[in-house]
C-alpha positions in Angstrom: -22.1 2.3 18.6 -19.3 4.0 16.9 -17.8 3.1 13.6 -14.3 4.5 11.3 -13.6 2.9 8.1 -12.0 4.4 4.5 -15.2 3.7 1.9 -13.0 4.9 -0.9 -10.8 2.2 -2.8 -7.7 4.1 -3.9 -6.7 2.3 -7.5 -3.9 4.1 -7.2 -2.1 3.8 -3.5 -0.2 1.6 -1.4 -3.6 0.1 1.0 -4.4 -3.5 1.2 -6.5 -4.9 -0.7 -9.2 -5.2 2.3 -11.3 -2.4 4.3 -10.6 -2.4 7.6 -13.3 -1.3 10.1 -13.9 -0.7 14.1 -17.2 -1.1 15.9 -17.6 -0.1 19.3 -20.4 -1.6 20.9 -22.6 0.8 23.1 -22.8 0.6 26.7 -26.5 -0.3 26.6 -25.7 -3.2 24.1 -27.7 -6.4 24.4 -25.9 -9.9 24.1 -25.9 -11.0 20.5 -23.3 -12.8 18.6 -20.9 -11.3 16.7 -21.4 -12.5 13.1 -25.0 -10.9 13.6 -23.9 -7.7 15.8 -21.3 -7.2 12.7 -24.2 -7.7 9.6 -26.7 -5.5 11.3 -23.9 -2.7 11.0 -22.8 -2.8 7.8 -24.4 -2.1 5.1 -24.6 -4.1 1.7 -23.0 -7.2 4.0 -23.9 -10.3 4.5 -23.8 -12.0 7.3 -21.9 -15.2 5.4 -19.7 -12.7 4.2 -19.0 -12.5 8.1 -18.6 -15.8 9.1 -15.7 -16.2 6.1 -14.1 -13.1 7.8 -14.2 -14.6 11.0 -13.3 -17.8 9.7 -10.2 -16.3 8.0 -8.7 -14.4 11.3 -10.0 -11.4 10.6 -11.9 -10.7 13.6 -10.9 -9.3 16.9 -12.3 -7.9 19.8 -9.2 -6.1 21.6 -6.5 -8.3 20.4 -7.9 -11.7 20.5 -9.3 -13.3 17.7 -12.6 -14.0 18.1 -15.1 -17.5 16.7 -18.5 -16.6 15.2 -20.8 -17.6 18.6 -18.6 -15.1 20.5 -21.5 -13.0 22.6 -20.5 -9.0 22.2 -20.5 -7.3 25.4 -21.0 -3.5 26.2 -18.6 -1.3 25.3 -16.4 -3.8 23.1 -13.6 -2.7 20.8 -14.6 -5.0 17.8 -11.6 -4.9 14.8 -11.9 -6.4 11.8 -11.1 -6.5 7.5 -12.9 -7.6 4.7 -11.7 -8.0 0.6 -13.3 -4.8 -1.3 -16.1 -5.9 -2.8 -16.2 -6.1 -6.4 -16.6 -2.6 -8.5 -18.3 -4.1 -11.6 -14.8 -3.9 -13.6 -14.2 -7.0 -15.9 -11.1 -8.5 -15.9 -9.3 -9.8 -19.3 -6.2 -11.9 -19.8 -3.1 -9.8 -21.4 -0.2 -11.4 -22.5 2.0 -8.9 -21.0 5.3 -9.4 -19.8 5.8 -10.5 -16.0 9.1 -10.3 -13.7 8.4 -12.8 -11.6 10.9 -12.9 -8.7 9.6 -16.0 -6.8 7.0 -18.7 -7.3 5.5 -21.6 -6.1 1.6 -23.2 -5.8 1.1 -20.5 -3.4 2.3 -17.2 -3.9 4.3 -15.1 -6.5 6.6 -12.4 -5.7 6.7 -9.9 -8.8 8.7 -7.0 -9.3 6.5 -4.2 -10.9 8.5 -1.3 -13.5 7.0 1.9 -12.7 4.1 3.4 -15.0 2.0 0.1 -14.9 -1.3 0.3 -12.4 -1.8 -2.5 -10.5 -5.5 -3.4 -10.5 -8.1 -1.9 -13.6 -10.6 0.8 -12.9 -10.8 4.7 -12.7 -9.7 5.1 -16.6 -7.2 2.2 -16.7 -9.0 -1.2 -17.8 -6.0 -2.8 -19.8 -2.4 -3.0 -19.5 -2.4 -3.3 -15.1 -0.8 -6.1 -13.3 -4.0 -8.0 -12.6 -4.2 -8.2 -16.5 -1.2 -9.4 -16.5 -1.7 -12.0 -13.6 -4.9 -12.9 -15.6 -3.3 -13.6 -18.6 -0.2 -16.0 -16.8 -2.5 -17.7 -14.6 -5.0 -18.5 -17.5 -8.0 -16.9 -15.4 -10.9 -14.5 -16.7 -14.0 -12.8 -14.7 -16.5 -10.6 -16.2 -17.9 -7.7 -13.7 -20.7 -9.8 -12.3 -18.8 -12.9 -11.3 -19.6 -14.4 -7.5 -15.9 -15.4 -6.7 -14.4 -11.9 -5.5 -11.3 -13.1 -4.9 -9.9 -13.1 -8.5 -7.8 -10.0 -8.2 -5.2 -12.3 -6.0 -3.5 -9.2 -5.1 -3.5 -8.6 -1.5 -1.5 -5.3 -1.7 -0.9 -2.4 -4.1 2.2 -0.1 -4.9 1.4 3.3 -6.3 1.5 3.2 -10.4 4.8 5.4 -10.7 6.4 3.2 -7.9 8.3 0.3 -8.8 9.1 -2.8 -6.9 8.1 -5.9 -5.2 4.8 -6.8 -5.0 3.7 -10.5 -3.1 0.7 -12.3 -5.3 -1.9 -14.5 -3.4 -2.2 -17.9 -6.0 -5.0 -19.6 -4.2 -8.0 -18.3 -1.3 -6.1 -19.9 1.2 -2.3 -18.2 0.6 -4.7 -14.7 -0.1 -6.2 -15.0 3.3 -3.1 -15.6 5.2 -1.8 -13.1 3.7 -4.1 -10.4 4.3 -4.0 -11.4 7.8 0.1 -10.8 8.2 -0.4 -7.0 6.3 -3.6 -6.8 9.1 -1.3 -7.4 11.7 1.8 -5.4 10.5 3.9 -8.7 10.0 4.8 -8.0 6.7 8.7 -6.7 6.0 8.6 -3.4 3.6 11.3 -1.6 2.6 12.1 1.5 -0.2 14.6 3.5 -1.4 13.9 6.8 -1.8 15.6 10.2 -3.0 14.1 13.2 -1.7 14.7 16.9 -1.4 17.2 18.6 1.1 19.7 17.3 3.4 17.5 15.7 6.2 19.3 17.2 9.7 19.1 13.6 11.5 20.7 10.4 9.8 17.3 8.3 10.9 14.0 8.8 12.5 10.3 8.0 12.5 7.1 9.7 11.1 3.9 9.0 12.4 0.6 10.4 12.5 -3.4 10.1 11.1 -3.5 9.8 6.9 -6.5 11.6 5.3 -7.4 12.8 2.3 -6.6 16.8 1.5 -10.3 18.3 1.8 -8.5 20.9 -1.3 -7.7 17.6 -3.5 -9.0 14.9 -3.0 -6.1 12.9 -5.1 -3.6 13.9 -2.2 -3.5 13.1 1.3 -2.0 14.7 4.4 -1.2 14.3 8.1 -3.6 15.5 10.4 -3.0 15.3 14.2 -7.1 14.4 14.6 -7.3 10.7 14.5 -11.0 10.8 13.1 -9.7 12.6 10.4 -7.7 9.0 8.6 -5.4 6.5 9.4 -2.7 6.4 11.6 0.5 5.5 9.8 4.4 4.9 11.1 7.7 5.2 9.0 11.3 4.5 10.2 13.2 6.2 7.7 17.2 6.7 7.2 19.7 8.2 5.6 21.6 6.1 3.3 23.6 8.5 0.8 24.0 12.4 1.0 24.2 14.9 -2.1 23.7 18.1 -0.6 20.6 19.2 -2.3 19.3 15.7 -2.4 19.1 12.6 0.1 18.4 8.5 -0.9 16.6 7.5 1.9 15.4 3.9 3.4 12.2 3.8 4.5 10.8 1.5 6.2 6.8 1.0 6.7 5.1 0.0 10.3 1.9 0.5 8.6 0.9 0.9 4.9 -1.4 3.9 3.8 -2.1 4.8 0.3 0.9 7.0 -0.3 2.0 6.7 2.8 5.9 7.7 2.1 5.2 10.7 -0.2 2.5 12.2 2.2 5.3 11.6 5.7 8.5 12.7 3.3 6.2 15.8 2.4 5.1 16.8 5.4 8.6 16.5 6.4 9.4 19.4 4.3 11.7 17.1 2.2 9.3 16.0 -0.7 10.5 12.9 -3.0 11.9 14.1 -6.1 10.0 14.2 -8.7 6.6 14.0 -7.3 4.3 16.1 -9.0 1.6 15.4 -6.8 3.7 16.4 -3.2 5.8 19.2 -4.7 8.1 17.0 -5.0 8.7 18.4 -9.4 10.1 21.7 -8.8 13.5 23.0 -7.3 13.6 22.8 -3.8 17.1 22.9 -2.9 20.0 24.4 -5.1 21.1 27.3 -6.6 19.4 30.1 -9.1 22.0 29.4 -11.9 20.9 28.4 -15.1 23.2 25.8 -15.3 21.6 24.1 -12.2 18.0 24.4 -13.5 18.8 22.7 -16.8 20.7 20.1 -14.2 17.5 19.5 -13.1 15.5 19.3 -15.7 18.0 17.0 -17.1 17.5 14.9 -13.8 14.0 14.7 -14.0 14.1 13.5 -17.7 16.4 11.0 -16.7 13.6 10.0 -13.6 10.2 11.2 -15.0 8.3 9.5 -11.8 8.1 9.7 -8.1 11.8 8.2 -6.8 10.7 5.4 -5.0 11.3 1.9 -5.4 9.9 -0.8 -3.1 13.3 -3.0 -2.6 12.4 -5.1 0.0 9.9 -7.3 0.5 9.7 -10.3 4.1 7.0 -12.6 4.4 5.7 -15.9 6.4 4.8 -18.4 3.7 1.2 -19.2 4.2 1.7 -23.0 3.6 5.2 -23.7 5.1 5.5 -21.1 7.5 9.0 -20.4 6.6 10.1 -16.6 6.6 10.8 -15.1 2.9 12.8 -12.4 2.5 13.0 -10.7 -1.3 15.5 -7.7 -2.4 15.1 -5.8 -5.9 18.0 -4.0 -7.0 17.0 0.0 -7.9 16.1 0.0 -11.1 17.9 2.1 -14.2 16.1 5.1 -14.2 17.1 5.8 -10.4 20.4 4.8 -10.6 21.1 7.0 -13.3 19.6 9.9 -11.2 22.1 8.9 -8.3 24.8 8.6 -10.4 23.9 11.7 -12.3 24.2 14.2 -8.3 27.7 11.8 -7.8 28.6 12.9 -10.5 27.4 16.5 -10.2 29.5 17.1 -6.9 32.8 15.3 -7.7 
């Protein structure tokens, strides 16, 4: 039996809010059902824990979706998520500020500013979204609670990214949910400005995710599939400045910084981001007046320039098809405006 899964939850990063896994069953493998075949393989699981997977869609041998009594067979290609467990992090209501695009009983659609982390931990226990959410929704969970599912989030946007973000309100709308970002049914869309002048007006990355072995804060592409993820994005050109480029991107799969790791290995980094190369001159001239240009420009846009501007989903109740757009916030339309502005 073989096994991949990412142990590490990134706080902050762009993954579901669910591990996914693959078991593959050996060749000599004896019948047994799959709730039991699943438990016996992972640790710290329980085999209730399981069932509620199953229960909730979340299991599949192939591509069919599979019922607890199902009997693994040699060789089977068993898929399946489950919500990280809980990381001993208590969560406190904070009255702080929320722009709420969309709600109903269900779900809410929020747009996120950049600088505010999504869910507490790793340094960052107040002030995050699910604070936030805490304090709107009226809820509270200290770190040993049994319901795991108060985080409601079901997805995550990097800390310095802004944009839409969809909000599970209940278990029900959380599952269904996680189910559509399992099964890459979930519309996501950002605007981007990164280095250079890309030589095509569209195309597609794709490739395995890891972490760098050198940082362990970045990630790369590696053309070894055991060495991460494999992650798609359809990217294209929407404006060109010469030494910059806004981009669309659009995201087949979502990996925890999925579009700074493709744009990078693209050689055309986003601007501003520190962590890709993306916060030094790339493109331009030696001049001092350029170099104070940019500096200028990166005051203006102190972050990664991304923004996650659109955001299409099935409701989980009515089964109508959402659709959400966020206009680009101020600090990257000033930096647009600012290279317009530069080469008229």
């Amino acid at each position: 039996m073989t096994d991949e899964f990412d142990p590490v939850l990134s706080i902050d990063g762009e993954e579901e809010m669910y591990e996914h896994f693959r078991l593959i069953a050996d060749k000599g493998q004896e019948p047994l059902r799959i709730d039991k075949f699943i438990a016996s393989h992972q640790e710290r699981t329980s085999r209730h824990r399981v069932q509620l997977a199953i229960k909730a869609g979340f299991v599949r041998v192939g591509d069919k979706t599979v019922k607890a009594n199902y009997i693994v067979r040699p060789e089977d290609v068993i898929t399946f998520v489950m919500p990280y467990e809980r990381r001993g992090v208590e969560i406190l209501p904070e009255n702080i500020p929320l722009d709420i695009v969309y709600e109903d009983e269900d779900v809410m659609v929020i747009n996120k500013p950049a600088g505010m982390v999504v869910h507490p931990g790793h340094g960052n226990y107040s002030g995050t979204l699910v604070n936030a959410l805490a304090g709107y929704l009226g809820l509270s969970q200290g770190p040993d609670a049994e319901d795991e599912r108060m985080g409601v989030l079901v997805h995550r946007i990097d800390k310095d990214t802004s944009g839409l973000l969809v909000v599970a309100k209940n278990p029900a709308a959380q599952l269904h949910l996680a189910d559509q970002f399992f099964v890459h049914s979930i519309d996501r869309i950002y605007t981007a400005v990164v280095w250079g002048n890309l030589a095509e007006d569209e195309g597609t990355v794709e490739g395995t995710i890891g972490r760098d072995p050198n940082d362990r804060l970045r990630f790369r592409v590696y053309d070894d599939p055991e060495k991460g993820k494999w992650a798609v994005t359809h990217w294209r050109v929407l404006e060109r400045y010469g030494f910059i480029t806004v981009v669309e991107c659009r995201l087949e799969t979502g990996r925890t910084h999925q579009i700074r790791v493709h744009m990078s290995s693209l050689g055309h980094p986003l601007f501003n981001d520190a962590r890709y190369g993306g916060a030094e001159i790339r493109q331009g001239t030696i001049y001092a007046k350029y170099r104070q240009f940019i500096q200028n420009c990166f005051a203006i846009c102190p972050r990664q320039a991304l923004h996650a501007r659109t955001l299409g989903f099935t409701h989980p109740r009515t089964g109508e098809r959402l659709h959400f757009d966020s206009h680009l916030p101020a600090d990257m339309q000033e930096l647009i405006e600012k290279w317009r502005a530069y080469l008229a």
